[in-house]
PDB file of N, CA, C and O in Angstrom, chain B, residues numbered from 101:
ATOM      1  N   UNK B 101      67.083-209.989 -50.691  1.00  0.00           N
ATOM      2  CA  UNK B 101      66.272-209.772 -49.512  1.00  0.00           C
ATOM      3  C   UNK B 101      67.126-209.759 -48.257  1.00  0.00           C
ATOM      4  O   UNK B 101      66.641-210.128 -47.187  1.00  0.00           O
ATOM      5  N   UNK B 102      68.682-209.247 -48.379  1.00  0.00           N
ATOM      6  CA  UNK B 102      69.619-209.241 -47.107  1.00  0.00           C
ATOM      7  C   UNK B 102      68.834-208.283 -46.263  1.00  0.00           C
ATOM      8  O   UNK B 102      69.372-208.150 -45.164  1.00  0.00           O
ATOM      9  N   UNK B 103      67.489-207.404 -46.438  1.00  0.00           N
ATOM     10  CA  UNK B 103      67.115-206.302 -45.423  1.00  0.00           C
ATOM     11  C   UNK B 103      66.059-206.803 -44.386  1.00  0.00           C
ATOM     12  O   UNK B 103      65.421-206.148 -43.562  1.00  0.00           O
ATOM     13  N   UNK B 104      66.048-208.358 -44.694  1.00  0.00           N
ATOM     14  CA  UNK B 104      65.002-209.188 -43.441  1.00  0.00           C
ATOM     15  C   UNK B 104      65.757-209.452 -42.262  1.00  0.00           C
ATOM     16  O   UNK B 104      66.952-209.709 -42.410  1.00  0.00           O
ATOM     17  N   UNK B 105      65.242-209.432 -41.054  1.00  0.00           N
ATOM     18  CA  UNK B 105      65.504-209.869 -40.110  1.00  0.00           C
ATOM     19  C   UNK B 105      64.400-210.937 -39.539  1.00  0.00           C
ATOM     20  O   UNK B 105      63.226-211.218 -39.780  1.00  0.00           O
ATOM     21  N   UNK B 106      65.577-211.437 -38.523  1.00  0.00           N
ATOM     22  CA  UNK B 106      64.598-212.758 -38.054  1.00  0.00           C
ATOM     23  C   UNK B 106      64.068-212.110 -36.706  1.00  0.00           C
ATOM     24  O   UNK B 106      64.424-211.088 -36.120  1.00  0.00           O
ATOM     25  N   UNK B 107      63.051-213.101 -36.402  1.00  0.00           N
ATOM     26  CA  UNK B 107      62.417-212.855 -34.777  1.00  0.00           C
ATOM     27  C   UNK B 107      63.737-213.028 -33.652  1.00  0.00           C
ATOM     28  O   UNK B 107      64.554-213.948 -33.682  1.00  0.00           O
ATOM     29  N   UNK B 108      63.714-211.923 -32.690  1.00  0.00           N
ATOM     30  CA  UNK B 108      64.588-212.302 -32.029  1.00  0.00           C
ATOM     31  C   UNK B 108      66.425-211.625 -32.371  1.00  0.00           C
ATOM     32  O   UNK B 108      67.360-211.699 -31.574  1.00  0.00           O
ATOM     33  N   UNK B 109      66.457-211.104 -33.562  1.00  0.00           N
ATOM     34  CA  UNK B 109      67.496-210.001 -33.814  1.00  0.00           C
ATOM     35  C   UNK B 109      67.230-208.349 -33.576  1.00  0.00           C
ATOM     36  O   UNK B 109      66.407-207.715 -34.236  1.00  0.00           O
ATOM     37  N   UNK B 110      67.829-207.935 -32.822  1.00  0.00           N
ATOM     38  CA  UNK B 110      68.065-206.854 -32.284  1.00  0.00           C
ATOM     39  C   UNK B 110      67.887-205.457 -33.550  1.00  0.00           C
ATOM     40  O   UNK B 110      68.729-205.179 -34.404  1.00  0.00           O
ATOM     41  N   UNK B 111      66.539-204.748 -33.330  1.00  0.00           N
ATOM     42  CA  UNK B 111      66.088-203.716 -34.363  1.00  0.00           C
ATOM     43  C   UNK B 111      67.728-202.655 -34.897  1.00  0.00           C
ATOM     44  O   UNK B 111      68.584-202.477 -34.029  1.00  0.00           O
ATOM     45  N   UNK B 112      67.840-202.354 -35.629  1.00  0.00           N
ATOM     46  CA  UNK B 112      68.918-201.407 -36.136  1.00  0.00           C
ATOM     47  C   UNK B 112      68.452-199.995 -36.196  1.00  0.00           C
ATOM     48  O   UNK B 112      69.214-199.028 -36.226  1.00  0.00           O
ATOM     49  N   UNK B 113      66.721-199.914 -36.217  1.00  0.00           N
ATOM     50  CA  UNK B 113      66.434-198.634 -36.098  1.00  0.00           C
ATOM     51  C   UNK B 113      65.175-198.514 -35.399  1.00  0.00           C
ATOM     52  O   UNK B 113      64.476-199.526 -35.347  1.00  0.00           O
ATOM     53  N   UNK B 114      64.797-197.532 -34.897  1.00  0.00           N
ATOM     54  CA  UNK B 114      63.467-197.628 -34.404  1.00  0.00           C
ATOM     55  C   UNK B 114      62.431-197.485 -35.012  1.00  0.00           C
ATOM     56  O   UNK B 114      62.492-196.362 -35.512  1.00  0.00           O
ATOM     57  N   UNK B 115      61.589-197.912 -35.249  1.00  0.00           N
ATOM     58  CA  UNK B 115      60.651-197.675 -36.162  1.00  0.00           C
ATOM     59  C   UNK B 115      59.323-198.544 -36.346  1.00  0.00           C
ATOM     60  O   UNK B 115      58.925-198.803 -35.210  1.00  0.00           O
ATOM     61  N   UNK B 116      58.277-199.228 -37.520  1.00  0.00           N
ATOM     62  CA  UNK B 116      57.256-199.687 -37.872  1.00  0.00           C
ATOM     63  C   UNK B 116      58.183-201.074 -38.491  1.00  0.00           C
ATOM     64  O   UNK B 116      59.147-200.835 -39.219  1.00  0.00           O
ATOM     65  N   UNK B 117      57.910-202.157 -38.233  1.00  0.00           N
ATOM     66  CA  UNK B 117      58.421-203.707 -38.734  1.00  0.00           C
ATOM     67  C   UNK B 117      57.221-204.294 -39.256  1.00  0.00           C
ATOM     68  O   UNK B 117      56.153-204.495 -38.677  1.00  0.00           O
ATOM     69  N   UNK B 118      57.644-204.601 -40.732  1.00  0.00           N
ATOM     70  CA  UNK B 118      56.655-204.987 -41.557  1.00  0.00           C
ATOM     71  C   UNK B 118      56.545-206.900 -41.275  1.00  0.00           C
ATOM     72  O   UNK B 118      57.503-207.475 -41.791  1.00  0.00           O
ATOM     73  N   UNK B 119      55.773-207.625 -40.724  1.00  0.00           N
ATOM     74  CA  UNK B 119      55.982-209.425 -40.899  1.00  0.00           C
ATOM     75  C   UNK B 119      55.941-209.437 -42.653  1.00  0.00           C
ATOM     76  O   UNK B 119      55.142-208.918 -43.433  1.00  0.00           O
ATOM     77  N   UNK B 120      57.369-210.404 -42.921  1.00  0.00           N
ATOM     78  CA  UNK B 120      57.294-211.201 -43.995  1.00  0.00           C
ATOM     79  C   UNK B 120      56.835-212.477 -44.137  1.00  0.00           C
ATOM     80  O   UNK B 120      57.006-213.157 -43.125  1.00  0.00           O
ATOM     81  N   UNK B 121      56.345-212.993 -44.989  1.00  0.00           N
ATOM     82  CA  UNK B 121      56.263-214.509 -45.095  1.00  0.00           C
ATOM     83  C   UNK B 121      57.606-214.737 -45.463  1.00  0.00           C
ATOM     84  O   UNK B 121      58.606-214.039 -45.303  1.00  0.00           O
ATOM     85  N   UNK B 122      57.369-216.374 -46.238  1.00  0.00           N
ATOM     86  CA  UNK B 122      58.715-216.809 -46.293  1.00  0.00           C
ATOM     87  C   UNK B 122      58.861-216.703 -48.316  1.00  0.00           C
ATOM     88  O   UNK B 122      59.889-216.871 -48.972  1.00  0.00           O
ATOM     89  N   UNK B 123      57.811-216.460 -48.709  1.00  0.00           N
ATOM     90  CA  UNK B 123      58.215-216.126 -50.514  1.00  0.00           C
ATOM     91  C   UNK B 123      58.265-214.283 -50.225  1.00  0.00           C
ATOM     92  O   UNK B 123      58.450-213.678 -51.282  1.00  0.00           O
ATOM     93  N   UNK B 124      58.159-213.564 -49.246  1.00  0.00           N
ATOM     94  CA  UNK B 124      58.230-212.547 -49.113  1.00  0.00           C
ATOM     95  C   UNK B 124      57.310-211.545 -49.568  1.00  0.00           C
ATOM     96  O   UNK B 124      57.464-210.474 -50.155  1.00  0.00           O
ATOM     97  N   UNK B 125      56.295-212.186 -49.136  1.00  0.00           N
ATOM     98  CA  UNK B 125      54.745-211.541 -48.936  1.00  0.00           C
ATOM     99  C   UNK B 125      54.470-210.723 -47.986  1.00  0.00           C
ATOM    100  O   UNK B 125      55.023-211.256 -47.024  1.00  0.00           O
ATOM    101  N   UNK B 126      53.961-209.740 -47.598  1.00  0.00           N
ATOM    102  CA  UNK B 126      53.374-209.376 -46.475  1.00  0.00           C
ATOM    103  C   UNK B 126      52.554-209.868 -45.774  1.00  0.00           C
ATOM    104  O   UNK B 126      51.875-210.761 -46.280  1.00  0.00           O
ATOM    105  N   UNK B 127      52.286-209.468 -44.290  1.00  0.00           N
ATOM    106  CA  UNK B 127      51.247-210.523 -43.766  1.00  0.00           C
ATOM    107  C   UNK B 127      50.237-209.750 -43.654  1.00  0.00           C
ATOM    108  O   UNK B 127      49.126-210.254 -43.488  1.00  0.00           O
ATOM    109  N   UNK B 128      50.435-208.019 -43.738  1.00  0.00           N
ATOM    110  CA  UNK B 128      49.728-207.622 -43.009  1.00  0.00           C
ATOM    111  C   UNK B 128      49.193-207.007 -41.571  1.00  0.00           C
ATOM    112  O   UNK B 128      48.153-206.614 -41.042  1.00  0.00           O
ATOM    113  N   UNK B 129      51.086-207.249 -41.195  1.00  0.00           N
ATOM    114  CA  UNK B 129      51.143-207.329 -39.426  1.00  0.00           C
ATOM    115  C   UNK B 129      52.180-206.084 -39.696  1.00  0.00           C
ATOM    116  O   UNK B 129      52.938-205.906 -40.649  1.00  0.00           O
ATOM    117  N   UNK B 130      51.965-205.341 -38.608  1.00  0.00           N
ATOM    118  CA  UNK B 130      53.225-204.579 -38.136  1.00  0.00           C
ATOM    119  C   UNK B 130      53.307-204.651 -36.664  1.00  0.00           C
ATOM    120  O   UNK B 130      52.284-204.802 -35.995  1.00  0.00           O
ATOM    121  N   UNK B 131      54.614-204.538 -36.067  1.00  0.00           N
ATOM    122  CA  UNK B 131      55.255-204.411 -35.296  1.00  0.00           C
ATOM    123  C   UNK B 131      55.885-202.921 -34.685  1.00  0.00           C
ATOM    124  O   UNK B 131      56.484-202.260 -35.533  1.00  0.00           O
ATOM    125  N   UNK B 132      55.844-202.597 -33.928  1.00  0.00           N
ATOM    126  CA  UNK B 132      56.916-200.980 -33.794  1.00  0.00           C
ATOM    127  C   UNK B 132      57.999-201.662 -32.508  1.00  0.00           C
ATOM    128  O   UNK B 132      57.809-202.337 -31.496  1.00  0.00           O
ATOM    129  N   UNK B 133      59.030-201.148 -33.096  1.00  0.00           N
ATOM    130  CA  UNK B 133      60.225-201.470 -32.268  1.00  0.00           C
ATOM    131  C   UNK B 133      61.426-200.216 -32.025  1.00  0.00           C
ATOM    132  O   UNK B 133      61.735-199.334 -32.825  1.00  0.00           O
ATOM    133  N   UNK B 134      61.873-200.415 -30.910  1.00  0.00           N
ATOM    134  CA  UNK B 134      63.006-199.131 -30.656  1.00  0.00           C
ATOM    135  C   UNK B 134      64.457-199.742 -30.864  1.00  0.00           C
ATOM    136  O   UNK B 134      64.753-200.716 -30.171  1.00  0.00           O
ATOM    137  N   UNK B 135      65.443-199.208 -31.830  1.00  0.00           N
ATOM    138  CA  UNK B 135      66.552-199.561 -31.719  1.00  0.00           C
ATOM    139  C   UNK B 135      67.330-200.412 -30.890  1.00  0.00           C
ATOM    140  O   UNK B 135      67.277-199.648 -29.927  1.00  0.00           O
ATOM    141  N   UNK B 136      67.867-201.162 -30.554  1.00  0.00           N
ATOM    142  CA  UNK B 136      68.392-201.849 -29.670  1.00  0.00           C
ATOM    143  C   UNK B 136      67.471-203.199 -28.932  1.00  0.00           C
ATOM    144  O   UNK B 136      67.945-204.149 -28.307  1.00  0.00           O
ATOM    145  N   UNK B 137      66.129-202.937 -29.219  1.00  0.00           N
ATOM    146  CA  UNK B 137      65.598-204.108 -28.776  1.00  0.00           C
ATOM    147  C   UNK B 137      65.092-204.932 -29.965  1.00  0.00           C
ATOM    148  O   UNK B 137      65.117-204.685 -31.171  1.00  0.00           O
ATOM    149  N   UNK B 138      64.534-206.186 -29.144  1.00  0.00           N
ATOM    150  CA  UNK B 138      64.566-207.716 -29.667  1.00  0.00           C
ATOM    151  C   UNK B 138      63.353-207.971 -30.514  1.00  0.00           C
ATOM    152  O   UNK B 138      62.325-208.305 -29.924  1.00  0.00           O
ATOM    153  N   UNK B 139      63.342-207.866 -31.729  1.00  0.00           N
ATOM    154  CA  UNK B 139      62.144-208.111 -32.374  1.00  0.00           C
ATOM    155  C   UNK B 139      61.386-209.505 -31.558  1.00  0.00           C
ATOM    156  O   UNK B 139      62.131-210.443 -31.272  1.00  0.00           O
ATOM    157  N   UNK B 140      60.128-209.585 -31.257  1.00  0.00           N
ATOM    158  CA  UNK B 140      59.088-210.514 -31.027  1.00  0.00           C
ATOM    159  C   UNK B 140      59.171-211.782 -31.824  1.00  0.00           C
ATOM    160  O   UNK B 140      59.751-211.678 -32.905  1.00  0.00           O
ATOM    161  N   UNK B 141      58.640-213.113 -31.450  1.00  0.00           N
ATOM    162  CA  UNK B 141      58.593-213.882 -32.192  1.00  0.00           C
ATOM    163  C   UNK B 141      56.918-213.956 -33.295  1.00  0.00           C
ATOM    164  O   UNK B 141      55.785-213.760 -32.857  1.00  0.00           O
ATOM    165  N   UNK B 142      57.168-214.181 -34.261  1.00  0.00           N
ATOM    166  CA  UNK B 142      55.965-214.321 -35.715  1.00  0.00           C
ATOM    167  C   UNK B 142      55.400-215.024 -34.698  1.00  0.00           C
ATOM    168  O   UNK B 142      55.687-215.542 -33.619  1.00  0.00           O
ATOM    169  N   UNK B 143      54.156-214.788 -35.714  1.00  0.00           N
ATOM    170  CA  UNK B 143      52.685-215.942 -35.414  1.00  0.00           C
ATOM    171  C   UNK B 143      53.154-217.371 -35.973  1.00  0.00           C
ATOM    172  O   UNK B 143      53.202-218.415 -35.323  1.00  0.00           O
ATOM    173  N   UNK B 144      53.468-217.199 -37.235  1.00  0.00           N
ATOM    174  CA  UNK B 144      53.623-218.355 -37.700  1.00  0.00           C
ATOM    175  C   UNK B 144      55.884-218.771 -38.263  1.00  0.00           C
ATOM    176  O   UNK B 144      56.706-217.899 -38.545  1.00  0.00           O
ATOM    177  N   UNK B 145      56.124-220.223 -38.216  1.00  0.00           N
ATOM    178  CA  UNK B 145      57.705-219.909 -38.673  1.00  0.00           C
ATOM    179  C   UNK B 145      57.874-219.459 -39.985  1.00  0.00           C
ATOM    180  O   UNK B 145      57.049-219.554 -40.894  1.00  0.00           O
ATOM    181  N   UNK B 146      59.241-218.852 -40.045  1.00  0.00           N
ATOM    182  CA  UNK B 146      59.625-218.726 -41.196  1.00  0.00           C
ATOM    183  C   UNK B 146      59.192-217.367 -41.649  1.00  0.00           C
ATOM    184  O   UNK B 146      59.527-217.090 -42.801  1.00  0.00           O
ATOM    185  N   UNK B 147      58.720-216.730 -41.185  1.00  0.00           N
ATOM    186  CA  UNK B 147      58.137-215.628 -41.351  1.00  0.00           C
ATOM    187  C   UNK B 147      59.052-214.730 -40.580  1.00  0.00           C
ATOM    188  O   UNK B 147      59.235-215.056 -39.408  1.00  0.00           O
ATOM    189  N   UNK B 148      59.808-213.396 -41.128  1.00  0.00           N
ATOM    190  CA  UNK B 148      60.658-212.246 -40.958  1.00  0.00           C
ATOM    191  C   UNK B 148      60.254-210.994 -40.749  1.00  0.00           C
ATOM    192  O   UNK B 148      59.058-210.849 -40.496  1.00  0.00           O
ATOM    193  N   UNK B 149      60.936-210.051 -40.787  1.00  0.00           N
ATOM    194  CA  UNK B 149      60.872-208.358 -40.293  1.00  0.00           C
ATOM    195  C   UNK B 149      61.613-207.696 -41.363  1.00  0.00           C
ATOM    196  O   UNK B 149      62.755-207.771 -41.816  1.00  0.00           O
ATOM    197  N   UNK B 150      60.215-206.803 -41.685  1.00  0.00           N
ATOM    198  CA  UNK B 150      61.658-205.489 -42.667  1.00  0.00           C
ATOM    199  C   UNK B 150      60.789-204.455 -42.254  1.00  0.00           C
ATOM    200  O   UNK B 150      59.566-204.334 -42.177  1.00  0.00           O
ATOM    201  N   UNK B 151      61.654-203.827 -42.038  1.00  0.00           N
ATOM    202  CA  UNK B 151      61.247-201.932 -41.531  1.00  0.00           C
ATOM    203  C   UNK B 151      60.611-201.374 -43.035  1.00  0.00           C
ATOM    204  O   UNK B 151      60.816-201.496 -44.243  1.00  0.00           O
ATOM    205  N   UNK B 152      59.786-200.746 -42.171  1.00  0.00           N
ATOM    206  CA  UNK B 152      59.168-200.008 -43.338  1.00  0.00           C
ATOM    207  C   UNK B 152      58.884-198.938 -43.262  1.00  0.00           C
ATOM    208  O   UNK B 152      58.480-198.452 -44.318  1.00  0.00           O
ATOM    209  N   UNK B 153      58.929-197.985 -42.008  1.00  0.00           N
ATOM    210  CA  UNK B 153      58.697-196.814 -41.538  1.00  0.00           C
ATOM    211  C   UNK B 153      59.665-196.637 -40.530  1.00  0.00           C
ATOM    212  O   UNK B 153      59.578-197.177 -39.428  1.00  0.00           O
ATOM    213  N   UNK B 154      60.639-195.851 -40.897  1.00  0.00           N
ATOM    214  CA  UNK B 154      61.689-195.859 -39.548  1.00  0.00           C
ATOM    215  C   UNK B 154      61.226-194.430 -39.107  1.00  0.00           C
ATOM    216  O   UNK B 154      60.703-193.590 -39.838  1.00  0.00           O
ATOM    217  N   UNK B 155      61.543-194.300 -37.645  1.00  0.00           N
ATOM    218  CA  UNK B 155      61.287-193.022 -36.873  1.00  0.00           C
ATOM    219  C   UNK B 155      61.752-192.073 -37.484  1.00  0.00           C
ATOM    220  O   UNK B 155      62.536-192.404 -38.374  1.00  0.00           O
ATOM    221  N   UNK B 156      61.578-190.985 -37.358  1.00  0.00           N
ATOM    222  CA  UNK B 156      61.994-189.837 -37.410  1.00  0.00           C
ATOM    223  C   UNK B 156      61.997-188.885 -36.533  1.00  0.00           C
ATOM    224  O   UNK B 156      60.990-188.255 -36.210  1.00  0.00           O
ATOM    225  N   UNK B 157      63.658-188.627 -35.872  1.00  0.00           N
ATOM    226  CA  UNK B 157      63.726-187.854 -34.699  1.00  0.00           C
ATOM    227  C   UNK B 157      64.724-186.942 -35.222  1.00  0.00           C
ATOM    228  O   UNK B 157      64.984-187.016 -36.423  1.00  0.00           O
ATOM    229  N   UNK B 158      65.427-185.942 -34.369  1.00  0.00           N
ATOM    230  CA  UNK B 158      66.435-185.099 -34.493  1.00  0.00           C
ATOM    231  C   UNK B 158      67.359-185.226 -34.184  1.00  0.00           C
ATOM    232  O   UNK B 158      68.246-184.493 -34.623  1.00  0.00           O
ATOM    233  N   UNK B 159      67.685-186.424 -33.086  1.00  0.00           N
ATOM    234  CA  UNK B 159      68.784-187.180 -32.208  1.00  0.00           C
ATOM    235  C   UNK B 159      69.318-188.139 -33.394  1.00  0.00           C
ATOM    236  O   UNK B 159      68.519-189.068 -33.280  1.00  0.00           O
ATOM    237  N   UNK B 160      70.027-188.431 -34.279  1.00  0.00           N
ATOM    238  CA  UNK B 160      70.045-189.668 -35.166  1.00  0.00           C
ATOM    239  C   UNK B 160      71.427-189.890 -35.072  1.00  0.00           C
ATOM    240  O   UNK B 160      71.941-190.841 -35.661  1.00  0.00           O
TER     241      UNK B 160
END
């Protein structure tokens, strides 16, 4: 599961951020974030980010 990120690490792509729990469940939550900025902090701790829909542009 090295493809989680925590709240607060800087997106690698722009795109749809899926919330993980912490056995690596879904929550159910998404997020959209642009490259370079700061993922939000979870509702609850312990709970992570994995992209699940990255953008699709022509600029890449």
């Amino acid at each position: 599961m090295s493809d989680l990120l925590k709240p607060g690490a800087k997106s690698p792509k722009s795109g749809q951020y899926e919330v993980v729990g912490p056995r690596g469940g879904s929550r159910n939550r998404e997020v959209t974030s642009v490259k370079g900025d700061r993922l939000p902090p979870t509702q609850n701790p312990n709970e992570k980010y994995k992209l699940v829909d990255p953008t699709k542009h022509k600029n890449n």
